[in-house]
N, C-alpha and C positions, 0 to 999 in steps of 0.2 A: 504494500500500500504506500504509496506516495502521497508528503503532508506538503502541504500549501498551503502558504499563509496568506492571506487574504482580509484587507480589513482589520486588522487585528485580529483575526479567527485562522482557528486553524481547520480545513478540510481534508477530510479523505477519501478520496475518490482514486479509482484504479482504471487503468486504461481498459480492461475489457467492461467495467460499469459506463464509459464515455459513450466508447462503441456500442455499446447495448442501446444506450436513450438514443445514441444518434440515428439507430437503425430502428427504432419504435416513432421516433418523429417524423421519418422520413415514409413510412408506411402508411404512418395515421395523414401528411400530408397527399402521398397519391390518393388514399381511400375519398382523398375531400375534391382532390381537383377533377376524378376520373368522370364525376357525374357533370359536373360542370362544360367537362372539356366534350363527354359524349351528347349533351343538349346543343351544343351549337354544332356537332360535326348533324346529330340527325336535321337538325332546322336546314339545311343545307343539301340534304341528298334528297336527288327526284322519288319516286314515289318509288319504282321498282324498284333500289336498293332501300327503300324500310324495313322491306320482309325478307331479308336475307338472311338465313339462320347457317351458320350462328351469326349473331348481329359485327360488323365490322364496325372495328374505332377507325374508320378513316372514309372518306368519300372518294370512289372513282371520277362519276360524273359531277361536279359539284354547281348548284344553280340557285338561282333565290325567287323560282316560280314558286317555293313556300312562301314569302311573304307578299310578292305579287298577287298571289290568290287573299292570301286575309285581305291585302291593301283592297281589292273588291271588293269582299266581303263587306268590312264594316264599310265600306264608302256608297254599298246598295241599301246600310241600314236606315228605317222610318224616321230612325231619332238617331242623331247626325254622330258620329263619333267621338268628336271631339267633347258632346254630352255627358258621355259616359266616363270619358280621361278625367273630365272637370270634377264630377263627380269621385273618383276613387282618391284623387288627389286632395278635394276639399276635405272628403271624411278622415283621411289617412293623415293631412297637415295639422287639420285641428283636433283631432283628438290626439296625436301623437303631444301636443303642442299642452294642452290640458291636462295629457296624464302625468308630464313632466312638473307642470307648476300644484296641481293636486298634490302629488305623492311626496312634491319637497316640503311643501307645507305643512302636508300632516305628519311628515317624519320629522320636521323640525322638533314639534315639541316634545314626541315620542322620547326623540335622543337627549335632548337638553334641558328639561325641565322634568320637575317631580314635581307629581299631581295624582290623587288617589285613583286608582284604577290602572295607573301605567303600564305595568308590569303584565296584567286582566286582557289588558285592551293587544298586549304585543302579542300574549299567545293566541288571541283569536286572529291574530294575522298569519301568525303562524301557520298555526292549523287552518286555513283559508287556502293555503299554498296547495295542500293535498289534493282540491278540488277541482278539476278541469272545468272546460268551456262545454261540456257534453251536459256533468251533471247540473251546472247551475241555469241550462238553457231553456225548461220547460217555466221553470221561476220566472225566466226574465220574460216570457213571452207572454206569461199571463199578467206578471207585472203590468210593461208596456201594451198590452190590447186594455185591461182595464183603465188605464191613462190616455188612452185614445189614440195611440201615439204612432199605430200599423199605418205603413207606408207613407211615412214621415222622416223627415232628417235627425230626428229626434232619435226615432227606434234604433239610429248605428248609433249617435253621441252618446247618449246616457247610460248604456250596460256599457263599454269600454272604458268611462271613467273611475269603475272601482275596477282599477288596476294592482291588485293586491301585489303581486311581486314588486313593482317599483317602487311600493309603498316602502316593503321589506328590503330592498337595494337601497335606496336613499337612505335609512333607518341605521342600516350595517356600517354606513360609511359617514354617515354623522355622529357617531356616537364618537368616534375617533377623533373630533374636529377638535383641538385645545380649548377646556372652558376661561381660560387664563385667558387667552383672545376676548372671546364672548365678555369675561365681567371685567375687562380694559375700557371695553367699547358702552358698557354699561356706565361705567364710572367717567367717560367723557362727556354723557350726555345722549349718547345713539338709543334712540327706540328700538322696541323689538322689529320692527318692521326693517329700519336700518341696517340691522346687524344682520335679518335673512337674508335681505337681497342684496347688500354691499359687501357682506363680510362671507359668510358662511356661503351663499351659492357660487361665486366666482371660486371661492375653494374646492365647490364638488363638481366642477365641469369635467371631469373626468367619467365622473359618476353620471350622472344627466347624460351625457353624450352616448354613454351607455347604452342608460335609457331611452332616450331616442332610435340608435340601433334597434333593438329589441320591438319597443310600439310600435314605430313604421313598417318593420317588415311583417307582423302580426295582422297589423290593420291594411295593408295593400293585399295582401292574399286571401282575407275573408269573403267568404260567402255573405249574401247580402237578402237571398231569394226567402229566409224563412217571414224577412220584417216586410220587405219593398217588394210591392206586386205593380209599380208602376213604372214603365220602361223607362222614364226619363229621368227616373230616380236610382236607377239598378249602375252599378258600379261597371268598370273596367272587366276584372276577372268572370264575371257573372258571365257577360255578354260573349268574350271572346271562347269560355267554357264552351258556350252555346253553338257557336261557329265551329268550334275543333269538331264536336261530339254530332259530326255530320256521317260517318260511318267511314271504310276505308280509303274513301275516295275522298277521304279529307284529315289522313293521316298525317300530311305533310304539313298541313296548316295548323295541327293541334303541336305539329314539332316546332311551327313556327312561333305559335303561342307560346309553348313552354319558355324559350328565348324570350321571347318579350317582357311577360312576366317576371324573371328576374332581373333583369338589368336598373331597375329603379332599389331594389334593395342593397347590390351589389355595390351600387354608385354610393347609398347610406354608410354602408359598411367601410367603404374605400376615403371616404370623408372623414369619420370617427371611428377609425379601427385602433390608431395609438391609444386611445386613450381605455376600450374595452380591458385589457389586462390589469394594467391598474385598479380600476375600479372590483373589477372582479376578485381581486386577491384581497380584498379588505370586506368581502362580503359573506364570510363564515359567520357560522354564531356567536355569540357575546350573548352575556346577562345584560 
């Protein structure tokens, strides 16, 4: 074993341990690129190399009559396309945009202040986590049809804002924030309101940017058909779902879609990807 000092510390680490991670990162990143790189090879091959088995990672003929064909498609639709773009973008900005300013607000006080119930209130977050989007969606639909609110803008805002995990992420990475900062800024005169938005969130831009990651790719790939029955309210995905799931003779434009579909999350991701690890290393539990 060979020691290294580092920092003041000393590590041990042995070259066949190096080689081991290096050869487990290196797997786990083909595992990640191979689907990526196989969506845009399929978006790209004519029709009679889709059913090629076994499937080829690579195009002979390579042609973009896949997106040619969707580019008809949504351009013969009733309700105009760009309708629909407006749409997945307005509900994905602003709520993306809401669950951000929600979830730091209400972890602020989670993290920083003592108040009866604290502690009450964190495990019912907790335990909130366990709960998918499956089982709490019978609730929210009889919620929102009792509120009147089916085939409304309202029916996508209002269930995405109890965003429990960002709740739980901002909460993990606040509690870490130095209260010595906080009661300086108290004793200069800073409101509470001061100290969130001046002090404490330009601190957890790491964290938020995070969360942004996370909301917008969530909210750009939802379904939208159980709330919006009305086409000019129905999102991006909905629509072009619709287009792909035309039978084989429209294999090529559900390959096209696939491609389409990610490159807005992609570009999220490629924006705020530095700062994801950070935040994430600081988001284990804590009392």
């Amino acid at each position: 074993m060979a020691s290294i000092a580092k920092h003041g510390r000393k590590v041990n680490r042995s070259g066949g341990g190096n080689a081991t991670i290096i050869i487990i990162l290196f797997l786990m990143g083909i595992m990640m690129v191979v689907p990526l790189f196989y969506t845009v090879i399929q978006s790209l091959k004519p029709l009679e190399e889709l059913f090629v088995y076994p499937p080829r990672f690579y195009v002979v003929n390579p042609t973009l009559d896949n997106f040619t064909m969707l580019f008809t498609l949504t351009s013969n639709l009733w309700v105009p396309f760009s309708r629909y773009l407006f749409n997945s973008l307005f509900i994905s900005i602003l709520c993306t945009a809401l669950q951000v300013i929600l979830a730091s607000m209400a972890a602020y006080p989670l993290a920083k202040h003592e108040f009866p119930g604290r502690k009450f209130f964190f495990s019912l977050i907790t335990v909130a986590l366990l709960f998918t989007g499956d089982v709490t969606f019978i609730p929210q639909y009889i919620i929102i049809s009792s509120m009147r609110l089916i085939n409304t803008y309202w029916a996508l805002i209002l269930p995405s804002l109890a965003y429990v995990y960002g709740l739980y992420l901002m909460r993990q990475n606040m509690i870490d924030f130095p209260a010595e900062i906080i009661e300086a800024a108290r004793v200069d005169g800073a409101s509470e309101y001061r100290i969130f938005w001046g002090i404490v969130m330009p601190s957890m831009k790491p964290v938020w940017l995070t969360l942004v990651i996370f909301s917008f790719n969530g909210l750009w790939g939802r379904s939208d058909t159980a709330f919006i029955y009305n086409e000019s309210l129905k999102g991006l995905p909905t629509v072009l779902s619709q287009l792909a799931a035309g039978g084989i003779a429209r294999a090529g434009v559900g390959a096209a879609v696939g491609l389409v579909m990610i490159i807005p999350p992609i570009l999220t991701f490629i924006i705020a990807q530095s700062n994801v690890m950070e935040a994430m290393a600081n988001a284990g539990m804590k009392d």
